[in-house]
NUFINU-169426 format. One record per residue (C-alpha): residue in one letter; y, z, x. Coordinates in steps of 0.05 Angstrom, whole numbers, padded with zeros to 5 digits, always signed. Layout:
<recs>
AYZX
...
</recs>
This chain:
<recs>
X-00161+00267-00313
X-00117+00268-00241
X-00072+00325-00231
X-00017+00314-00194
X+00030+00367-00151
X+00086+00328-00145
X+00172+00310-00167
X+00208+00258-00181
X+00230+00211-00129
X+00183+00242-00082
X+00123+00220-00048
X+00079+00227-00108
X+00123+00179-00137
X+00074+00129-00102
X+00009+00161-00126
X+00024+00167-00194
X+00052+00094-00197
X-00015+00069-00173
X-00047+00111-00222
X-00004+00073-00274
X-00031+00006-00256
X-00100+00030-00240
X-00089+00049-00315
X-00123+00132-00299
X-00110+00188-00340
X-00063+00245-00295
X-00014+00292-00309
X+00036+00319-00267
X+00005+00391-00271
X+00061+00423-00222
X+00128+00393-00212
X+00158+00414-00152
X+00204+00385-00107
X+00191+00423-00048
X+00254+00394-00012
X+00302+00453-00050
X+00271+00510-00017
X+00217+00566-00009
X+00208+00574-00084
X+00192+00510-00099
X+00145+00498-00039
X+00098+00559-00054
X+00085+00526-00116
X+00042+00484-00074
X+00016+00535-00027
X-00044+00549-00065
X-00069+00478-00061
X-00045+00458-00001
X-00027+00505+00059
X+00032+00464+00090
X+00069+00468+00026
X+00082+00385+00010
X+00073+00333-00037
X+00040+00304-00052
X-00025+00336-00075
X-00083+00298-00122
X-00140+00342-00155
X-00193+00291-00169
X-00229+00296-00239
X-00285+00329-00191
X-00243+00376-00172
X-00227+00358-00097
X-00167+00372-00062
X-00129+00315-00032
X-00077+00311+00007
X-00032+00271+00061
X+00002+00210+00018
X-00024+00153+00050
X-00103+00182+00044
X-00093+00191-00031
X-00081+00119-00045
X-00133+00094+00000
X-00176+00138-00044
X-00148+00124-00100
X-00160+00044-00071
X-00241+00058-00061
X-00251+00099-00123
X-00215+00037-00176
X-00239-00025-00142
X-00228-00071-00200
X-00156-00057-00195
X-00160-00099-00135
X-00100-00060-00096
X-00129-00063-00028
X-00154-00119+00008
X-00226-00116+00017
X-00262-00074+00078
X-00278-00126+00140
X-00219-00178+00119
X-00161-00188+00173
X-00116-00178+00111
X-00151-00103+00112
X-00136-00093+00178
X-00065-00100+00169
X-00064-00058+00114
X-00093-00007+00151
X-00042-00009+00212
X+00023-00011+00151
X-00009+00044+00106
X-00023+00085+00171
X+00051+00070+00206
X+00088+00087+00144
X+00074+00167+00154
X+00070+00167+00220
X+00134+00139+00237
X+00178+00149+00175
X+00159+00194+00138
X+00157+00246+00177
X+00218+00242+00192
X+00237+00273+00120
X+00206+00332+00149
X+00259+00348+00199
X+00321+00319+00145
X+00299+00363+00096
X+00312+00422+00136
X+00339+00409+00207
X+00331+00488+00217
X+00256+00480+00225
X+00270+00442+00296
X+00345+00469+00311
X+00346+00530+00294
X+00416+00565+00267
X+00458+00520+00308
X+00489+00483+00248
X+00532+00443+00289
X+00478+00400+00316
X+00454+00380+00237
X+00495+00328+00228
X+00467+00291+00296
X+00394+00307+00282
X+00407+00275+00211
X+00445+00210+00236
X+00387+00202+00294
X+00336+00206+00245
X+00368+00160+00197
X+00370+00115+00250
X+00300+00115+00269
X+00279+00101+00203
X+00321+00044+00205
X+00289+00017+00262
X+00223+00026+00237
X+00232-00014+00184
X+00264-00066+00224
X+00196-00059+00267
X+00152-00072+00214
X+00193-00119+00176
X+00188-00162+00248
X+00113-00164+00247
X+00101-00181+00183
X+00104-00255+00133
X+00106-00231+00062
X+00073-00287+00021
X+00086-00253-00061
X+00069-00185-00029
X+00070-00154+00040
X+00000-00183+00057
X+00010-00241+00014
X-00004-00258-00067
X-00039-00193-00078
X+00000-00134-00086
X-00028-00073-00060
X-00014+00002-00051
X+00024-00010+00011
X+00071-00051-00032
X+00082+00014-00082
X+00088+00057-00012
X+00142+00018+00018
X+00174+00002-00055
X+00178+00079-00052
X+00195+00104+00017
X+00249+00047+00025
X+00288+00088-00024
X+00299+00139+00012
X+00347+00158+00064
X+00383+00113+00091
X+00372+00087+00024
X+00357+00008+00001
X+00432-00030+00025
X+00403-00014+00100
X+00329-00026+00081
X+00360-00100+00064
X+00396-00108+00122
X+00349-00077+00175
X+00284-00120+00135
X+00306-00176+00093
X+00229-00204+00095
X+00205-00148+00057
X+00268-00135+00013
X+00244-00193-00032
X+00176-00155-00041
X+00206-00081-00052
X+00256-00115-00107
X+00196-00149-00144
X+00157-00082-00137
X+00210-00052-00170
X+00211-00101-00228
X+00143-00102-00240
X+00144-00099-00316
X+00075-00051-00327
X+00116+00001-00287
X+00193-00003-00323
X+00183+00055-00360
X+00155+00099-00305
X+00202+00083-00259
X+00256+00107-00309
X+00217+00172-00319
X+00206+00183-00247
X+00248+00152-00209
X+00313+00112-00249
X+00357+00066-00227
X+00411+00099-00238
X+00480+00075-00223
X+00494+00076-00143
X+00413+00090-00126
X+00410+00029-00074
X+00467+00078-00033
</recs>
Protein backbone atom coordinates (compact mmCIF):
# COMPACT_ATOMS: atom_id res chain seq x y z
CA UNK A 1 0.00 0.00 0.00
CA UNK A 2 1.19 3.94 -0.98
CA UNK A 3 0.33 6.56 1.38
CA UNK A 4 -0.19 9.62 0.13
CA UNK A 5 0.05 13.37 1.94
CA UNK A 6 -1.78 15.17 -0.33
CA UNK A 7 -5.54 17.40 -1.44
CA UNK A 8 -7.46 17.70 -4.00
CA UNK A 9 -6.51 19.61 -6.98
CA UNK A 10 -3.04 19.74 -5.72
CA UNK A 11 0.12 18.33 -6.83
CA UNK A 12 -0.62 14.91 -5.58
CA UNK A 13 -3.38 15.03 -7.82
CA UNK A 14 -0.66 13.77 -10.35
CA UNK A 15 0.77 10.97 -8.17
CA UNK A 16 -2.24 9.42 -7.21
CA UNK A 17 -3.61 9.53 -10.89
CA UNK A 18 -0.61 7.52 -11.95
CA UNK A 19 -1.17 5.28 -9.19
CA UNK A 20 -4.67 4.80 -10.71
CA UNK A 21 -3.40 3.56 -14.02
CA UNK A 22 -0.42 1.82 -12.62
CA UNK A 23 -3.46 0.04 -10.93
CA UNK A 24 -1.40 0.29 -6.89
CA UNK A 25 -3.09 0.10 -3.82
CA UNK A 26 -2.69 3.94 -1.84
CA UNK A 27 -4.65 5.87 0.31
CA UNK A 28 -4.66 9.35 0.89
CA UNK A 29 -3.44 8.90 4.57
CA UNK A 30 -3.31 12.89 5.26
CA UNK A 31 -5.34 15.31 3.34
CA UNK A 32 -4.05 18.59 3.51
CA UNK A 33 -4.03 21.40 1.35
CA UNK A 34 -1.25 23.18 2.62
CA UNK A 35 -2.12 26.32 0.42
CA UNK A 36 -4.88 27.57 3.45
CA UNK A 37 -2.35 28.15 6.01
CA UNK A 38 -0.01 27.09 8.96
CA UNK A 39 -2.47 24.44 10.23
CA UNK A 40 -2.78 22.63 7.36
CA UNK A 41 0.96 22.69 6.41
CA UNK A 42 2.26 21.16 9.81
CA UNK A 43 0.25 18.33 8.96
CA UNK A 44 3.05 17.63 6.69
CA UNK A 45 5.87 18.75 8.78
CA UNK A 46 6.51 15.47 10.22
CA UNK A 47 7.18 13.86 6.90
CA UNK A 48 8.51 16.44 5.12
CA UNK A 49 10.33 19.55 6.63
CA UNK A 50 9.34 22.23 3.94
CA UNK A 51 5.76 21.57 4.68
CA UNK A 52 4.39 20.60 0.75
CA UNK A 53 2.67 18.17 -1.19
CA UNK A 54 3.12 16.16 -2.24
CA UNK A 55 4.58 13.38 -0.09
CA UNK A 56 4.59 9.34 -1.06
CA UNK A 57 5.48 6.70 1.75
CA UNK A 58 6.50 3.72 -0.24
CA UNK A 59 5.13 0.21 0.98
CA UNK A 60 8.89 0.04 2.36
CA UNK A 61 8.46 2.73 4.19
CA UNK A 62 10.60 5.50 2.40
CA UNK A 63 9.93 8.99 2.32
CA UNK A 64 9.51 10.69 -0.98
CA UNK A 65 9.19 13.78 -1.89
CA UNK A 66 9.54 16.67 -4.66
CA UNK A 67 6.55 15.85 -7.35
CA UNK A 68 8.34 15.27 -10.34
CA UNK A 69 10.87 12.48 -8.39
CA UNK A 70 7.81 10.62 -7.19
CA UNK A 71 6.59 9.75 -10.59
CA UNK A 72 9.86 8.99 -12.02
CA UNK A 73 9.89 6.50 -9.13
CA UNK A 74 6.78 5.61 -9.37
CA UNK A 75 7.93 5.15 -13.47
CA UNK A 76 11.03 2.64 -12.42
CA UNK A 77 9.27 0.79 -9.73
CA UNK A 78 5.84 -0.31 -12.33
CA UNK A 79 7.59 -0.81 -15.60
CA UNK A 80 4.88 -2.80 -17.21
CA UNK A 81 2.70 0.18 -17.02
CA UNK A 82 4.89 1.47 -19.71
CA UNK A 83 4.49 5.33 -18.59
CA UNK A 84 8.00 6.40 -19.33
CA UNK A 85 9.91 5.98 -22.27
CA UNK A 86 12.63 3.62 -21.82
CA UNK A 87 16.27 4.74 -20.25
CA UNK A 88 18.85 5.53 -23.36
CA UNK A 89 15.91 6.43 -26.01
CA UNK A 90 15.88 10.16 -27.43
CA UNK A 91 12.17 9.97 -26.49
CA UNK A 92 13.72 9.58 -22.67
CA UNK A 93 15.70 12.37 -23.00
CA UNK A 94 12.96 14.56 -23.66
CA UNK A 95 11.09 13.40 -21.01
CA UNK A 96 13.64 14.08 -18.82
CA UNK A 97 14.20 17.88 -19.86
CA UNK A 98 9.75 18.29 -19.67
CA UNK A 99 9.41 16.33 -16.30
CA UNK A 100 12.48 18.36 -14.95
CA UNK A 101 11.22 22.00 -16.49
CA UNK A 102 7.79 21.62 -15.20
CA UNK A 103 8.97 22.33 -11.37
CA UNK A 104 11.57 24.30 -12.05
CA UNK A 105 9.91 26.82 -14.00
CA UNK A 106 6.20 26.64 -13.08
CA UNK A 107 5.65 25.27 -10.34
CA UNK A 108 7.38 27.05 -8.25
CA UNK A 109 5.92 29.73 -8.96
CA UNK A 110 2.75 28.51 -6.79
CA UNK A 111 5.14 28.96 -4.08
CA UNK A 112 5.29 32.70 -4.16
CA UNK A 113 1.09 32.94 -5.33
CA UNK A 114 0.21 31.07 -2.53
CA UNK A 115 1.52 33.48 -0.18
CA UNK A 116 3.19 36.58 -1.76
CA UNK A 117 4.18 37.54 2.02
CA UNK A 118 6.94 34.93 1.97
CA UNK A 119 8.91 37.28 -0.73
CA UNK A 120 7.12 40.80 -0.03
CA UNK A 121 6.71 41.02 3.12
CA UNK A 122 3.55 43.18 4.69
CA UNK A 123 3.44 45.46 1.83
CA UNK A 124 0.04 44.30 0.49
CA UNK A 125 -0.06 46.72 -2.12
CA UNK A 126 2.56 45.07 -4.19
CA UNK A 127 0.33 41.43 -4.13
CA UNK A 128 -1.63 42.07 -6.80
CA UNK A 129 1.69 42.77 -9.19
CA UNK A 130 3.66 39.80 -7.84
CA UNK A 131 0.46 37.63 -8.65
CA UNK A 132 -0.17 39.10 -12.31
CA UNK A 133 3.87 38.70 -13.02
CA UNK A 134 3.77 35.33 -12.00
CA UNK A 135 0.70 34.45 -13.87
CA UNK A 136 2.42 35.67 -16.63
CA UNK A 137 5.46 33.69 -16.47
CA UNK A 138 3.62 30.68 -16.26
CA UNK A 139 2.09 31.61 -19.29
CA UNK A 140 5.10 31.94 -21.06
CA UNK A 141 6.43 28.79 -19.97
CA UNK A 142 4.00 26.99 -21.38
CA UNK A 143 4.17 28.83 -24.51
CA UNK A 144 8.08 27.78 -24.24
CA UNK A 145 7.53 24.33 -24.03
CA UNK A 146 4.53 24.11 -26.17
CA UNK A 147 7.13 25.70 -28.98
CA UNK A 148 9.61 22.88 -28.66
CA UNK A 149 7.57 20.23 -28.68
CA UNK A 150 5.28 17.87 -31.73
CA UNK A 151 2.71 15.93 -29.80
CA UNK A 152 2.03 12.81 -31.87
CA UNK A 153 -1.28 11.04 -29.40
CA UNK A 154 0.76 12.24 -26.33
CA UNK A 155 3.46 14.85 -25.60
CA UNK A 156 6.26 12.43 -26.82
CA UNK A 157 4.10 10.78 -29.22
CA UNK A 158 1.47 7.48 -29.04
CA UNK A 159 2.51 6.61 -25.59
CA UNK A 160 1.20 8.46 -22.86
CA UNK A 161 3.37 9.00 -20.03
CA UNK A 162 3.57 10.65 -16.54
CA UNK A 163 4.55 13.89 -18.07
CA UNK A 164 1.21 13.75 -19.85
CA UNK A 165 -0.72 13.38 -16.21
CA UNK A 166 1.89 16.28 -14.92
CA UNK A 167 0.98 18.79 -17.47
CA UNK A 168 -2.84 17.44 -17.58
CA UNK A 169 -2.53 18.60 -13.94
CA UNK A 170 -0.41 21.69 -13.57
CA UNK A 171 -2.18 23.27 -16.76
CA UNK A 172 -5.11 23.67 -14.43
CA UNK A 173 -3.91 25.77 -12.41
CA UNK A 174 -3.51 29.42 -12.38
CA UNK A 175 -3.91 31.08 -15.05
CA UNK A 176 -6.13 28.27 -15.51
CA UNK A 177 -6.83 26.06 -18.98
CA UNK A 178 -8.60 29.12 -21.53
CA UNK A 179 -4.81 30.61 -21.43
CA UNK A 180 -3.12 27.16 -21.38
CA UNK A 181 -5.11 26.89 -24.95
CA UNK A 182 -4.20 29.97 -26.16
CA UNK A 183 -0.54 30.30 -24.98
CA UNK A 184 -0.05 26.13 -26.25
CA UNK A 185 -2.58 24.95 -28.60
CA UNK A 186 -0.06 21.86 -29.54
CA UNK A 187 -0.40 20.39 -26.29
CA UNK A 188 -4.10 21.48 -25.53
CA UNK A 189 -5.18 18.50 -27.70
CA UNK A 190 -3.09 16.12 -25.39
CA UNK A 191 -4.17 17.78 -21.84
CA UNK A 192 -8.03 17.45 -23.18
CA UNK A 193 -7.55 13.67 -24.03
CA UNK A 194 -5.69 13.24 -20.64
CA UNK A 195 -8.55 14.50 -19.15
CA UNK A 196 -10.91 12.12 -20.89
CA UNK A 197 -9.11 9.21 -20.42
CA UNK A 198 -11.95 6.86 -19.45
CA UNK A 199 -9.84 4.54 -16.60
CA UNK A 200 -9.48 7.93 -14.76
CA UNK A 201 -13.41 9.58 -14.98
CA UNK A 202 -14.17 8.70 -11.71
CA UNK A 203 -11.00 9.94 -10.03
CA UNK A 204 -10.94 12.94 -11.59
CA UNK A 205 -14.48 13.63 -10.20
CA UNK A 206 -13.25 12.62 -6.71
CA UNK A 207 -10.20 14.66 -6.92
CA UNK A 208 -10.29 17.03 -9.06
CA UNK A 209 -14.16 17.69 -10.92
CA UNK A 210 -15.01 19.45 -13.62
CA UNK A 211 -17.06 21.50 -12.24
CA UNK A 212 -18.93 24.26 -13.98
CA UNK A 213 -16.40 27.30 -14.87
CA UNK A 214 -13.05 25.03 -13.93
CA UNK A 215 -11.30 25.87 -17.46
CA UNK A 216 -11.47 29.84 -15.87
Amino acid sequence: MYNIYGAAGSGSVAVEATLELIGAPYQVLVEAPTWEGEHQRNKVAAVNPMRQLPVLITPQEQVITESAAILLWLTEQHPEAALAPLPGTATRAQFLRWMSFIPAAIYSMYWVRDEPERLMGPNTALYPQLQQRTAERIAYCWQVMDRQLTPGCFLLGDQLSVLDIYVAVASRWTPGRKRFYSEAPAMAKVVKQVDALSALQTFWRKRFPFSDGWEG
